[in-house]
Backbone bond lengths (Angstrom), bond angles and torsions (degrees), N, CA, C in turn:
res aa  C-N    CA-C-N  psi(-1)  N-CA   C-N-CA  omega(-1)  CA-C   N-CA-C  phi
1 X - - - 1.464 - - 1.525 109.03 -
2 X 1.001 121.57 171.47 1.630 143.24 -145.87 1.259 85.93 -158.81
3 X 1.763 97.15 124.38 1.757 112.74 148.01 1.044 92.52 -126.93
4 X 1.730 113.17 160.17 1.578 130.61 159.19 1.405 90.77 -132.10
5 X 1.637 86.84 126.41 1.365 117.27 168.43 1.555 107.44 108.50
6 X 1.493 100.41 153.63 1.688 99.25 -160.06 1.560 93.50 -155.77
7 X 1.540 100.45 46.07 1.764 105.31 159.53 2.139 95.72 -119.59
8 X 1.051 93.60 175.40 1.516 108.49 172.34 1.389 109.53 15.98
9 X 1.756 102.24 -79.89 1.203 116.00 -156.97 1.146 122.47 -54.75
10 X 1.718 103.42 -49.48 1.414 122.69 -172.09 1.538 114.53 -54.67
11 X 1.449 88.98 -54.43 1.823 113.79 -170.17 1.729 102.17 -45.35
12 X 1.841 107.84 -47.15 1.106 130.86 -179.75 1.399 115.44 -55.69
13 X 1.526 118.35 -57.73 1.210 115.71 177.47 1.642 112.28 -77.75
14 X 0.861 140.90 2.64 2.026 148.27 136.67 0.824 110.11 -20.04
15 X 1.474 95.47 -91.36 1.743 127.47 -151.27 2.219 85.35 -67.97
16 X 1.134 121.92 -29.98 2.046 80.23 175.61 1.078 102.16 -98.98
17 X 1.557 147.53 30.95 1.403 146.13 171.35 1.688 93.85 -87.53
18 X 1.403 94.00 -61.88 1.372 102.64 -168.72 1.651 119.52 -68.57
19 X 1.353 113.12 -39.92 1.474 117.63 152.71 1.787 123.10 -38.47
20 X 1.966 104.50 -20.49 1.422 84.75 171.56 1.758 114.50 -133.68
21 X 1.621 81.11 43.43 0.956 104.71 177.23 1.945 146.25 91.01
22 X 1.485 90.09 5.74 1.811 115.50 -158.32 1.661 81.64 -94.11
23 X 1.414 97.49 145.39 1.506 118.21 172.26 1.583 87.79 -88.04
24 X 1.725 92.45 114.73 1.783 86.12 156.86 1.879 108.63 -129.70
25 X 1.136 123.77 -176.74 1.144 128.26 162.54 1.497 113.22 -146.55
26 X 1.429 106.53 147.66 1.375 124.07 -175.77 1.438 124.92 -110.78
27 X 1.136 113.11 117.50 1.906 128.83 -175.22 1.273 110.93 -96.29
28 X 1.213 124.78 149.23 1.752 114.10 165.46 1.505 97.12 179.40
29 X 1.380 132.79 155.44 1.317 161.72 168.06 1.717 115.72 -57.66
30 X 1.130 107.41 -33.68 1.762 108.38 -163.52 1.641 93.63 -117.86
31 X 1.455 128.89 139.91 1.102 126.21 165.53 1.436 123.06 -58.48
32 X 1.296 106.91 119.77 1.852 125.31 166.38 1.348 112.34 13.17
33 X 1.816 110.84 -71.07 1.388 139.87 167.54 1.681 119.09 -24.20
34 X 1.849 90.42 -49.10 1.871 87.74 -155.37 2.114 96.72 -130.93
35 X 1.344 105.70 43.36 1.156 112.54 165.68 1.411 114.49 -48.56
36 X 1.864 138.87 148.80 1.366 114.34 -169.58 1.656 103.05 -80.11
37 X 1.603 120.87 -11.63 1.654 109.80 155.49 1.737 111.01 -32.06
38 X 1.234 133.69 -40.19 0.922 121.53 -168.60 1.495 128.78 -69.84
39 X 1.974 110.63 -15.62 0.947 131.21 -177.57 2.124 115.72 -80.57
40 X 1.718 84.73 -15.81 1.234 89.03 177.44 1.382 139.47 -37.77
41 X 1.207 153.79 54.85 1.316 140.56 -139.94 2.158 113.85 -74.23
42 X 1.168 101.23 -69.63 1.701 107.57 -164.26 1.229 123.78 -42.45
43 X 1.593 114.53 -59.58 1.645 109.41 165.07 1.422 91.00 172.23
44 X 2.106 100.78 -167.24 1.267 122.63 172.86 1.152 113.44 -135.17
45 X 1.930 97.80 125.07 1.642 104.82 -177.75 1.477 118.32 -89.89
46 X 1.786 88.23 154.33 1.603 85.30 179.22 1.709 88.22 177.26
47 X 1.236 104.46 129.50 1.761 120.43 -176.65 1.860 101.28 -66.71
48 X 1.446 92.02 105.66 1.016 94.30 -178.29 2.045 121.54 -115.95
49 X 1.570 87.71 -16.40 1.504 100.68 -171.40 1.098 129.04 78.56
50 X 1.702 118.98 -12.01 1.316 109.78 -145.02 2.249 103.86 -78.87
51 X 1.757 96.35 3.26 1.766 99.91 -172.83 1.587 97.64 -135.66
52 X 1.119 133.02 -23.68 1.263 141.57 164.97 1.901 131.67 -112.89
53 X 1.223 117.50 80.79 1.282 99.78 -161.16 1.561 130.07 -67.75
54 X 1.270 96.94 -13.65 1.589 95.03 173.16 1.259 118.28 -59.67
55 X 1.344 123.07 -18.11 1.545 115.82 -155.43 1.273 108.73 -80.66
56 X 1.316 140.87 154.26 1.382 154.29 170.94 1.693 117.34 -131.07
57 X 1.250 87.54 165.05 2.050 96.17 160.55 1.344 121.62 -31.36
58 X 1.605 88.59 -54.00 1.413 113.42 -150.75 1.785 97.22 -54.60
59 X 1.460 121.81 -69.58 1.086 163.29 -174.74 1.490 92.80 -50.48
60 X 1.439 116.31 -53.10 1.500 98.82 -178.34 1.668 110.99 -71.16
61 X 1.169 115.89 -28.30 1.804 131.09 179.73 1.796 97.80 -47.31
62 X 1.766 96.70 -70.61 1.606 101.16 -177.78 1.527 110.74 -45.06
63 X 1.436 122.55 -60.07 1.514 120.01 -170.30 1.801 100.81 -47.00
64 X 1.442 119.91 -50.70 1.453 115.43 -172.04 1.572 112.95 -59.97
65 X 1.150 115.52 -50.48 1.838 104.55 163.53 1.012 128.27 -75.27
66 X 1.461 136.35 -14.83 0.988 119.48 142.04 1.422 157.01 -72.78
67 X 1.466 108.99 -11.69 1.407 128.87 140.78 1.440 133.81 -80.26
68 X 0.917 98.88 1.80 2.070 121.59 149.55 1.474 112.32 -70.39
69 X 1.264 114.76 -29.96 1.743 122.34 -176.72 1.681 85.10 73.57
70 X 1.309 127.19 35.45 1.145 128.95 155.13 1.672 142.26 72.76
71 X 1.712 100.58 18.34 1.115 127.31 175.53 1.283 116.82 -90.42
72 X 1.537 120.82 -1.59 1.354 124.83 -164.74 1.267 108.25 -88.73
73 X 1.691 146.58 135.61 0.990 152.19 179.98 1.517 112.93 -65.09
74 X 1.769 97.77 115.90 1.640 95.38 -156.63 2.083 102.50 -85.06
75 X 1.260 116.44 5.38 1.382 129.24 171.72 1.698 104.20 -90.52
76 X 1.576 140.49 -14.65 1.013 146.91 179.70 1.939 99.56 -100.57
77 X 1.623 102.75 -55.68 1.629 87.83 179.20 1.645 117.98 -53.93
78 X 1.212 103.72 -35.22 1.982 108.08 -170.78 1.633 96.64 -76.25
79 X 1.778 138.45 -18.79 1.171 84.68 -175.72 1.672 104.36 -107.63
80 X 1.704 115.20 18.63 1.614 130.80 175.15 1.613 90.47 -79.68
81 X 1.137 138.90 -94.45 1.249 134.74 -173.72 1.626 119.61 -52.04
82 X 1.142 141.03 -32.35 1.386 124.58 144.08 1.631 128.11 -13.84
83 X 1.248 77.56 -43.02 1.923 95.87 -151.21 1.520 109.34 -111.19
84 X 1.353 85.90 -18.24 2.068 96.75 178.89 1.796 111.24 -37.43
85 X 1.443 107.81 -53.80 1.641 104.26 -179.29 1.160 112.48 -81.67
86 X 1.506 137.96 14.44 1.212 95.65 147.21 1.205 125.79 -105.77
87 X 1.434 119.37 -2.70 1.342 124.44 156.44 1.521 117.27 -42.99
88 X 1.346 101.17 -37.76 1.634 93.56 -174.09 1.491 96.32 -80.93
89 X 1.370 142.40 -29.63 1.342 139.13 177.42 1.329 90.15 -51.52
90 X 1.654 133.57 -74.79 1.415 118.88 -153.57 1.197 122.14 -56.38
91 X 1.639 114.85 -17.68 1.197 114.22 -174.22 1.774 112.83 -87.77
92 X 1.588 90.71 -41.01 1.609 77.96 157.97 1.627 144.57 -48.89
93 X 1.628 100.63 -32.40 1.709 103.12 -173.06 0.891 94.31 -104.75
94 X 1.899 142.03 8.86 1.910 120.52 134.66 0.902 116.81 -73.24
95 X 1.538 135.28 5.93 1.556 131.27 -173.70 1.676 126.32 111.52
96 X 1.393 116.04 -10.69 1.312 124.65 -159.48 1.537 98.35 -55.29
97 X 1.186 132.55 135.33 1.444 137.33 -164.84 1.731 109.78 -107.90
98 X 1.621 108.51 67.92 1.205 109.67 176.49 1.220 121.67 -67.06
99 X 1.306 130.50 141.78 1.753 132.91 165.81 1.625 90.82 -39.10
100 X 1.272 93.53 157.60 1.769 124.32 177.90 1.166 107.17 -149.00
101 X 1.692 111.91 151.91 1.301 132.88 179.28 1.707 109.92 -100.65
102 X 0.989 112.19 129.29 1.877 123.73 179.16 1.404 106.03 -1.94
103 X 1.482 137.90 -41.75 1.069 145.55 -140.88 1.689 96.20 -107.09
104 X 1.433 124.50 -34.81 1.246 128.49 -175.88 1.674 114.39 114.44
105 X 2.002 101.43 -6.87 1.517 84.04 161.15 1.439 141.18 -60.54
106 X 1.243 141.59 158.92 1.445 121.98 155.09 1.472 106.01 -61.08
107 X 1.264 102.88 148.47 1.617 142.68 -176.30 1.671 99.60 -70.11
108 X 1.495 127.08 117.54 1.436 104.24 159.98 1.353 94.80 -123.44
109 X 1.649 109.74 -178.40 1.281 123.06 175.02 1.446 119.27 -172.48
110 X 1.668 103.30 162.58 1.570 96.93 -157.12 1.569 93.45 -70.78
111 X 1.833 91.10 -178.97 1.625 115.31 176.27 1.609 93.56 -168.44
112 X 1.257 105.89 170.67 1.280 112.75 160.71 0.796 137.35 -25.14
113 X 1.784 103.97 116.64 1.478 97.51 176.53 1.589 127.63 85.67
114 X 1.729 130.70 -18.65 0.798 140.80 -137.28 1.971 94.51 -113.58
115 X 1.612 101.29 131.51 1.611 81.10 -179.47 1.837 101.41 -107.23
116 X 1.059 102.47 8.39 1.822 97.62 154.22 1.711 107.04 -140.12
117 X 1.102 103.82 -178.87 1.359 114.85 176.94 1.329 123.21 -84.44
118 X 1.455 120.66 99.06 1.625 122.95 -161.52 1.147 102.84 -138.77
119 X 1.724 134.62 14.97 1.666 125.68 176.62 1.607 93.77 -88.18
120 X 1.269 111.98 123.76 1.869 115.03 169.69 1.840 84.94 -89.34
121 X 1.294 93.52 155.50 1.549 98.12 169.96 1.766 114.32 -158.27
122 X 1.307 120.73 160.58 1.358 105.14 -178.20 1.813 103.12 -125.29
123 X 1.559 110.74 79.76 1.008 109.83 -160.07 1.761 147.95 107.43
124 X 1.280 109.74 -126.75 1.681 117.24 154.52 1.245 83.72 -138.63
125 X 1.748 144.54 26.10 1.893 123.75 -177.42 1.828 91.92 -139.05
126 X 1.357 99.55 45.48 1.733 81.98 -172.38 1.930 88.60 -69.08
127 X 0.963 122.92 -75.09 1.558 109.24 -175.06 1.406 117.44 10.90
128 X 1.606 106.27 -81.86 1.373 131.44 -173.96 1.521 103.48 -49.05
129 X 1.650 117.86 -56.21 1.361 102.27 165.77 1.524 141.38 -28.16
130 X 1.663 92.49 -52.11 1.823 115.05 174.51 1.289 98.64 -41.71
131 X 1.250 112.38 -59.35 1.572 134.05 -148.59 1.796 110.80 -43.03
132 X 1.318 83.40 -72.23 1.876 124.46 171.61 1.382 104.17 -32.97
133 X 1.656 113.99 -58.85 1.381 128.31 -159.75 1.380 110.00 -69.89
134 X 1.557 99.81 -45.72 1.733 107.35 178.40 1.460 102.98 -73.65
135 X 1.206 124.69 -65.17 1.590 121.37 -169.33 1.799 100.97 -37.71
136 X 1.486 107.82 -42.09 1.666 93.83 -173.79 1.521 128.20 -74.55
137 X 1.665 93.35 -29.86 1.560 104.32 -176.26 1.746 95.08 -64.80
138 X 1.532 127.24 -45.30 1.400 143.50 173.40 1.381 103.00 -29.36
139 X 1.377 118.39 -51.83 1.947 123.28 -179.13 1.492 108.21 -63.34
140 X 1.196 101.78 -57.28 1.620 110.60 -175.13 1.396 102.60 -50.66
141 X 0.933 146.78 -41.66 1.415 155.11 -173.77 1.358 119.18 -84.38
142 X 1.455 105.63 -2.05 1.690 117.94 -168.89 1.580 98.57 29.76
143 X 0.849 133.42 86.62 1.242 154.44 143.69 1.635 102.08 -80.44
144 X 1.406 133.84 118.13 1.591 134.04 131.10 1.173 120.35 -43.87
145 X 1.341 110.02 122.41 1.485 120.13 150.98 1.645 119.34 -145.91
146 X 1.618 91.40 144.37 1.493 100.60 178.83 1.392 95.63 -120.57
147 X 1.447 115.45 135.14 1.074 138.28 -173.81 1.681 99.59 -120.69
148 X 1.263 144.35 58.72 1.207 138.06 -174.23 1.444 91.46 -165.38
149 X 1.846 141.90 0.77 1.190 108.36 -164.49 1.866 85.10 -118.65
150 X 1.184 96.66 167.42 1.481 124.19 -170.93 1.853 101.93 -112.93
151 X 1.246 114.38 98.84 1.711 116.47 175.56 1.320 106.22 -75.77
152 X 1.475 105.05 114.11 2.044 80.58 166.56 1.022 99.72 -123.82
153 X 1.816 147.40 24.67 1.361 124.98 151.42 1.578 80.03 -147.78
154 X 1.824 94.34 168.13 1.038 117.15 173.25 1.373 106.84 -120.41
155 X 1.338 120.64 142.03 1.731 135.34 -149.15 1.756 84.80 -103.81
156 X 2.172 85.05 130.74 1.488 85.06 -174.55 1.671 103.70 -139.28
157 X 1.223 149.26 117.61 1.002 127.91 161.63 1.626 119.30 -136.98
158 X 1.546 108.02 136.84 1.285 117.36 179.69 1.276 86.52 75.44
159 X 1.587 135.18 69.59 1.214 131.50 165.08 1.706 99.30 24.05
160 X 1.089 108.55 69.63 1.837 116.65 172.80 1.265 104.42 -161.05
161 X 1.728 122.70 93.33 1.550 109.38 166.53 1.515 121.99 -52.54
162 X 1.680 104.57 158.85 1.675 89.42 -169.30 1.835 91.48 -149.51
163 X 1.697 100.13 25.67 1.943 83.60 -163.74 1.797 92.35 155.47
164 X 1.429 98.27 178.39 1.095 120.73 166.15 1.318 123.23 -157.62
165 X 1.800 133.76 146.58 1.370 124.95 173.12 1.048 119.01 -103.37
166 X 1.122 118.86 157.63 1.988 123.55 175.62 1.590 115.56 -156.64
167 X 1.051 111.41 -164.79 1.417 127.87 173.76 1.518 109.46 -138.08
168 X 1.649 100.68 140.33 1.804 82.03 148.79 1.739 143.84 -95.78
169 X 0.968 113.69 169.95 1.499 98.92 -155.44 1.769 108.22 -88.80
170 X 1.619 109.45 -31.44 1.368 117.23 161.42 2.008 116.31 -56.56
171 X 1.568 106.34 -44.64 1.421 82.75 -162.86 1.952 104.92 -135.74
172 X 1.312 77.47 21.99 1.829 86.90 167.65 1.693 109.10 73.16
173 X 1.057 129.86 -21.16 1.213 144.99 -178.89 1.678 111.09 -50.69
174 X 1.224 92.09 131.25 2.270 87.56 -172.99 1.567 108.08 -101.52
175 X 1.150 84.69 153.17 1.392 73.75 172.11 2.003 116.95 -145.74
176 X 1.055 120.06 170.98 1.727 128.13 -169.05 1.367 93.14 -132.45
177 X 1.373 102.12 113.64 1.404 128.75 149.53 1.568 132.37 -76.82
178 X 0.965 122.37 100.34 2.157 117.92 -172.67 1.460 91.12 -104.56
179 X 1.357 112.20 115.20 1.207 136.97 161.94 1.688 132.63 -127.81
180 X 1.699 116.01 141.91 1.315 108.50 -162.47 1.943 101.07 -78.25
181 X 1.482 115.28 -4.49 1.103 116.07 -179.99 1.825 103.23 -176.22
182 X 1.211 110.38 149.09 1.454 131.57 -178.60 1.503 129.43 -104.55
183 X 0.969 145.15 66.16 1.153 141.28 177.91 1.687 108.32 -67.55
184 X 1.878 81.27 134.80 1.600 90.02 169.22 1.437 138.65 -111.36
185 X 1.535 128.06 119.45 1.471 101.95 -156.18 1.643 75.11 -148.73
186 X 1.616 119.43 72.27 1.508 115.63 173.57 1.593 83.63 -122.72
187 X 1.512 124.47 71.78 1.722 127.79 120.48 1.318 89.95 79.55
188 X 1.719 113.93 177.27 1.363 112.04 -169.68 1.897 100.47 -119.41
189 X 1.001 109.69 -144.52 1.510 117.47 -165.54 1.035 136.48 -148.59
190 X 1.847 105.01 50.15 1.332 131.34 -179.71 1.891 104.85 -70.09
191 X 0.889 98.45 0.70 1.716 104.58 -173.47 1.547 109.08 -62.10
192 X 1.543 89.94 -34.57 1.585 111.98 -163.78 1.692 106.47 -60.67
193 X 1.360 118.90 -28.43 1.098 122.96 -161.39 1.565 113.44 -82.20
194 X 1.132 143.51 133.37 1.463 135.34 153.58 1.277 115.88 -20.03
195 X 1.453 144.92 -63.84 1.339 139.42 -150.14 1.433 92.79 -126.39
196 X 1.323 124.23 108.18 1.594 137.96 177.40 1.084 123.97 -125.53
197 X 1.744 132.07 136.23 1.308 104.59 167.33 1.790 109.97 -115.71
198 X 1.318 103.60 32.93 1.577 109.80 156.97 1.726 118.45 -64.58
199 X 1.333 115.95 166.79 1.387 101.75 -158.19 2.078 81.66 -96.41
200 X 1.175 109.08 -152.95 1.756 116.38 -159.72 1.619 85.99 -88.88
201 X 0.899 123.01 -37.94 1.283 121.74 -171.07 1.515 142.13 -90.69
202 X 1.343 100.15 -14.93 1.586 114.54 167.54 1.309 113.10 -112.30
203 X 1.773 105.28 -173.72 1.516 116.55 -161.31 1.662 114.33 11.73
204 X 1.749 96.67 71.89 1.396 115.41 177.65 1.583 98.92 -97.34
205 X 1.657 145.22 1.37 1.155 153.47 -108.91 1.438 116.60 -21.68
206 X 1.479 93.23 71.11 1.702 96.88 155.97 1.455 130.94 -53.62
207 X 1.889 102.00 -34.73 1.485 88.49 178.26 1.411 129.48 -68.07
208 X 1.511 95.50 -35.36 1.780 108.01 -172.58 2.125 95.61 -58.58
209 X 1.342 114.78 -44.77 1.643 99.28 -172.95 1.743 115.40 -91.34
210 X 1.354 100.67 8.40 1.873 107.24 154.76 1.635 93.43 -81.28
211 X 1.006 94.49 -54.57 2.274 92.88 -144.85 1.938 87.49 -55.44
212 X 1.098 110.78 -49.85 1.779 110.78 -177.26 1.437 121.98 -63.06
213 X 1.332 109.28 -18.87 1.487 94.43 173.90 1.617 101.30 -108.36
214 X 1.127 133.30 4.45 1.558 141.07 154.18 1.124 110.63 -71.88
215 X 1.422 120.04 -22.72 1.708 113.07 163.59 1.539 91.22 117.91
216 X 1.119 120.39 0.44 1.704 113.90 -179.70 1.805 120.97 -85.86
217 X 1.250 96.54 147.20 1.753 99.39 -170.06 1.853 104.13 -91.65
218 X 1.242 113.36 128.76 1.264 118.38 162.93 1.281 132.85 -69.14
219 X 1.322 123.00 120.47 1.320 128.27 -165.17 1.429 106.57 -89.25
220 X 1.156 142.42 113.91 1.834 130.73 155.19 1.514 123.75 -33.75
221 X 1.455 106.24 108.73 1.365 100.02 -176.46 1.753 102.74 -92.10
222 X 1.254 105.42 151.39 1.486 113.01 -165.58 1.795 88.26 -147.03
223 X 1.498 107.77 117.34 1.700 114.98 -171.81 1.611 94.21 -157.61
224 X 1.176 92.93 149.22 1.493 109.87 177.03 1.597 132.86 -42.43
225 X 1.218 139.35 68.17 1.452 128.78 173.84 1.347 130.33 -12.27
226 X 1.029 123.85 130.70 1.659 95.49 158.51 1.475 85.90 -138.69
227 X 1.201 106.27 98.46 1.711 103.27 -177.85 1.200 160.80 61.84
228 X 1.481 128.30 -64.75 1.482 128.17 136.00 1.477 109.83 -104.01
229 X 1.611 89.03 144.12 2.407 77.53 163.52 0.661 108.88 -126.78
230 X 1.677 140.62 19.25 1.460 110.86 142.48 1.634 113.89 -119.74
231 X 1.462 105.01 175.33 1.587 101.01 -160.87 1.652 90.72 -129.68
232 X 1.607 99.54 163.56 1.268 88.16 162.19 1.700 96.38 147.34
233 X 1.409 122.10 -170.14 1.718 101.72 155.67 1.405 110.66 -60.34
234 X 1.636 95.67 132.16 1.086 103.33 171.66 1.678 108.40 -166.99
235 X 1.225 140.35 -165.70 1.628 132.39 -122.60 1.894 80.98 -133.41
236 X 0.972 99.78 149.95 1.724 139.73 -171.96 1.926 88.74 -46.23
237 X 1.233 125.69 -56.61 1.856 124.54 164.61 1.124 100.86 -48.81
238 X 1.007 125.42 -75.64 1.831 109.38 -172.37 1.303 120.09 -58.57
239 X 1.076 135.32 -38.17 1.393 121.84 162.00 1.423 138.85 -60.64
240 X 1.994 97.27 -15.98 1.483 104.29 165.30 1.592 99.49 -91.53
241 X 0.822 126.69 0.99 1.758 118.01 173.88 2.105 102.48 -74.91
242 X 1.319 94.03 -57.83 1.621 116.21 165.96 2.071 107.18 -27.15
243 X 1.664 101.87 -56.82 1.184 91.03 172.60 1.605 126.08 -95.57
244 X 1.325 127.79 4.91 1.279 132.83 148.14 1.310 112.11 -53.25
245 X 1.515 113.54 -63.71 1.340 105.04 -173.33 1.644 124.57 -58.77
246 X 1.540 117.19 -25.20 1.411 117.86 169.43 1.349 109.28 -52.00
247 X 1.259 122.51 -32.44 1.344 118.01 -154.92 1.865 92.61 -102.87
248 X 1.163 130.11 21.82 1.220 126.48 -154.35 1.380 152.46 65.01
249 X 1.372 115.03 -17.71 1.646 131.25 -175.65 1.420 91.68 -49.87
C-alpha cells in the first residue's frame, strides 16, 4: 500500500495497515516533523464523558450536522463520532500527552458548537502532540517514509490504480511507486484562497487534482467549523478567533 502524505492522516492511516500487517509505505512533501497537523493548536473531539456525563456519540453526531446547517452526511457524522474515542484511546497508549484533571482523567473542553465538553487537548500544541505520537508509533512499526517526494500523478490503468509518480524535492530524482492501492491524505486546499494562514507550501490540494485526474469524483466535504480552519502564522483576528473557540463561541 501507498500513502501520500505524512501529516495526521497519512501517518494515521500506516500505522493500522501495518498493525495488520500490510507492507505499506509513506510519501509526502513536508518533513515527518513539521506536517501542518503540527500547527494544530485547540484539540481532539470525541464523547468521552470523562467531565460531562451525559454526553454521547450520539449527541456529538447531532451537534456535527447540525452545525453543518445540515448538509453533512448523517452516515459519515455517526461513523466519526462513534469511533472518535477510540482514536483518542490509541493515541493515548502510543503516548499522546493529553492535559489531565487532578484525578488522572483526560481534561476536555468546550469548542464550537459543542453541547458538552468533549475537545481532549494537550495544551495550545495538541496537533504537534498528534504529530510526535504518530511519527513515533510510525518507527516502532518500521514503517518507511519519505518525506521529500512530490506525487504529481497517480498511476492508472484500465480504470485500476497500480502506483504513483513523483520526484524528490532535495535531488530531482523521480521516482515510480507500484502499489496494490493508494491512499490519499496530502492536506486540503486553503492555499487556494487569497487570505491564508497555511504556510506557501501546503494545503496546495494535491489530493483533490490526483483523485480527478485518476478518474475519481470529488465529494463536498461539509464538517463542523469552529471558527478558523486554518492555523499557522497568522494576524492578531485569527488568533482571537483561536481564543473564542476555547471558550466555545
Amino acid at each position: 500500500m501507498l500513502v501520500v502524505g505524512t501529516g495526521g492522516s497519512g501517518l494515521r492511516a500506516a500505522i493500522e495497515l501495518a498493525e495488520r500487517g500490510i507492507d505499506v509505505l509513506v510519501v509526502g512533501k513536508r518533513p515527518k516533523a513539521d506536517a501542518h497537523t503540527t500547527l494544530a493548536a485547540g484539540g481532539i473531539d470525541a464523547a468521552l464523558s470523562t467531565m460531562d456525563v451525559e454526553d454521547s456519540w450520539q449527541q456529538h453526531a447531532a451537534d456535527t450536522i447540525t452545525e453543518s446547517y445540515l448538509p453533512a452526511r448523517p452516515d459519515t457524522a455517526q461513523i466519526v463520532a462513534e469511533n472518535a474515542a477510540c482514536g483518542i484511546e490509541d493515541l493515548e497508549r502510543w503516548g499522546m500527552p493529553f492535559a489531565r484533571e487532578s484525578d488522572g482523567r483526560i481534561s476536555l473542553r468546550f469548542f464550537g458548537a459543542h453541547t458538552y465538553r468533549r475537545t481532549a487537548f494537550a495544551d495550545d500544541y495538541t496537533g504537534l502532540g498528534i504529530q510526535r505520537t504518530l511519527v513515533n508509533r510510525a518507527a516502532q512499526l518500521g514503517i518507511a517514509i519519505i518525506d521529500t517526494c512530490y506525487v504529481t500523478r497517480i498511476l492508472v490503468r484500465d480504470n485500476v490504480v497500480f502506483g504513483a509518480y513523483g520526484f524528490d524535492l532535495d535531488s530531482g530524482e523521480r521516482y515510480v511507486f507500484r502499489a496494490d492501492a493508494v491512499i490519499l491524505a496530502a492536506g486540503g486546499h486553503t492555499r487556494i484562497w487569497r487570505r491564508t494562514s497555511s504556510r506557501r507550501d501546503e494545503n496546495t490540494g494535491d489530493s483533490f487534482r490526483l483523485a480527478v485526474h485518476a478518474g475519481g469524483r470529488i465529494r463536498v466535504s461539509c464538517r463542523r467549523s469552529t471558527g478558523r480552519r486554518t492555523y499557522g502564522p497568522c494576524n492578531a483576528r485569527a488568533r482571537h478567533h483561536d481564543r473564542e473557540r476555547r471558550r466555545g463561541a
